[in-house]
C-alpha positions in Angstrom: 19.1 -42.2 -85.1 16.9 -44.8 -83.5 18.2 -48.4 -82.6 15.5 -51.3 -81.5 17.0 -52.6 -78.1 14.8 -56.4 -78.0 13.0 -57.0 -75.4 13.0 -59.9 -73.2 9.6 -60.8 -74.1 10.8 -61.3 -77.7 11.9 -64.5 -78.7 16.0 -64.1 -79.6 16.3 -66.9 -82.8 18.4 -69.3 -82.1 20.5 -71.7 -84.2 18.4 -74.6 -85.0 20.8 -77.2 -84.0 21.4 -76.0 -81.0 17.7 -75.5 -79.7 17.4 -79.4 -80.9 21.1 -80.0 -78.8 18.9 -78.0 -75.9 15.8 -80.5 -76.4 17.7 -83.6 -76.8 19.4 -83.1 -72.8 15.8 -82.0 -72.1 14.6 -85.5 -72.5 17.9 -87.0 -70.9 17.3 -84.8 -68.1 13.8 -85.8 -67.6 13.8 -89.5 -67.8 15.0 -91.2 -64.2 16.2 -94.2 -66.3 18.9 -91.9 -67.9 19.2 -89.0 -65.8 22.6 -88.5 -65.1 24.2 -90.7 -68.0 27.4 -89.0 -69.2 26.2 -88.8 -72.6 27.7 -86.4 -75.2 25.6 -85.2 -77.6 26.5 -83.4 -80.9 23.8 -81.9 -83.7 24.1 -81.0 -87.2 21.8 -80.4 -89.4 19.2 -82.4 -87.7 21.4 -85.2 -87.6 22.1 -86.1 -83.2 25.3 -88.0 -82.6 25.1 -89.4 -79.1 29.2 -90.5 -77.8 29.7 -92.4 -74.2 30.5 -95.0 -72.5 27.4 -96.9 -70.2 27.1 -99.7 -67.9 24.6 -101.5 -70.1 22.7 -102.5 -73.7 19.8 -102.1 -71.7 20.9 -98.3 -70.4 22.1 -97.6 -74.3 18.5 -98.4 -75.4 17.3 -95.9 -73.1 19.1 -93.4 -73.8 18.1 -93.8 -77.5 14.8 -93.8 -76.7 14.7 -90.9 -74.5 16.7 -88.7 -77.5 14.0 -89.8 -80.3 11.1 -87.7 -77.6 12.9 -84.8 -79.0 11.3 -83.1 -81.8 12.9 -82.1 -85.1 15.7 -85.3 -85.0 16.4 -86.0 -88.8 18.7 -89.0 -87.5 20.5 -90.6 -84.5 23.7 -91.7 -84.5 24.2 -94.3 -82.1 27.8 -94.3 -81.0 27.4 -95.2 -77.3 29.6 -98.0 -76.0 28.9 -100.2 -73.4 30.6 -102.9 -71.0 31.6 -106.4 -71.7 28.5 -108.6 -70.9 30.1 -110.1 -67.9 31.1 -107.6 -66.5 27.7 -105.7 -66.3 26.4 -108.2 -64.4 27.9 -106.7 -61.1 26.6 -103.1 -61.9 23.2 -102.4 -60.6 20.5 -101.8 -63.2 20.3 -98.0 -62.5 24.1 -96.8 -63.4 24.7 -95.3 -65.8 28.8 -95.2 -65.8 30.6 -98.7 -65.9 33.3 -98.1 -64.4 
């Protein structure tokens, strides 16, 4: 009895939602304006559900717009919170955590 052993130069399938969870903290990863946000990020079924807490409106935006680079996104769901007005205006422009 013979049993295919795959090789490494197949490609193994993977889930779709998690290749698109894969692809969505590619683009976090690769924007300096976001890199290093603690952002979580959840998928299913296309749908990306992005959960934190930033130091800005201005760092939620781009975080939103780094996530909608990724390909295959049905929707985002924009759950990021972020810190009272005046009390961003302390924080330098490039932090991501607020506190």
């Amino acid at each position: 009895m013979s049993s295919k052993v795959p090789l490494f130069s197949e490609r193994i399938n993977m889930d779709p939602d998690i290749q698109l969870r894969h692809e969505v903290f590619a683009q976090l990863n690769w924007d300096p304006a976001v890199f290093g946000c603690d952002v979580d990020v959840r998928v299913k079924n296309g749908v990306v559900t992005l959960q934190g807490h930033l130091a800005s409106e201005a760092l939620k935006a781009a975080v939103e717009r780094a996530v909608r680079r990724a390909e295959g996104i049905a929707t985002i769901v924009n759950r990021l919170t972020t810190a009272k007005p005046a009390a961003t205006a302390a924080i330098p422009q490039s932090s991501c955590d607020s506190r």
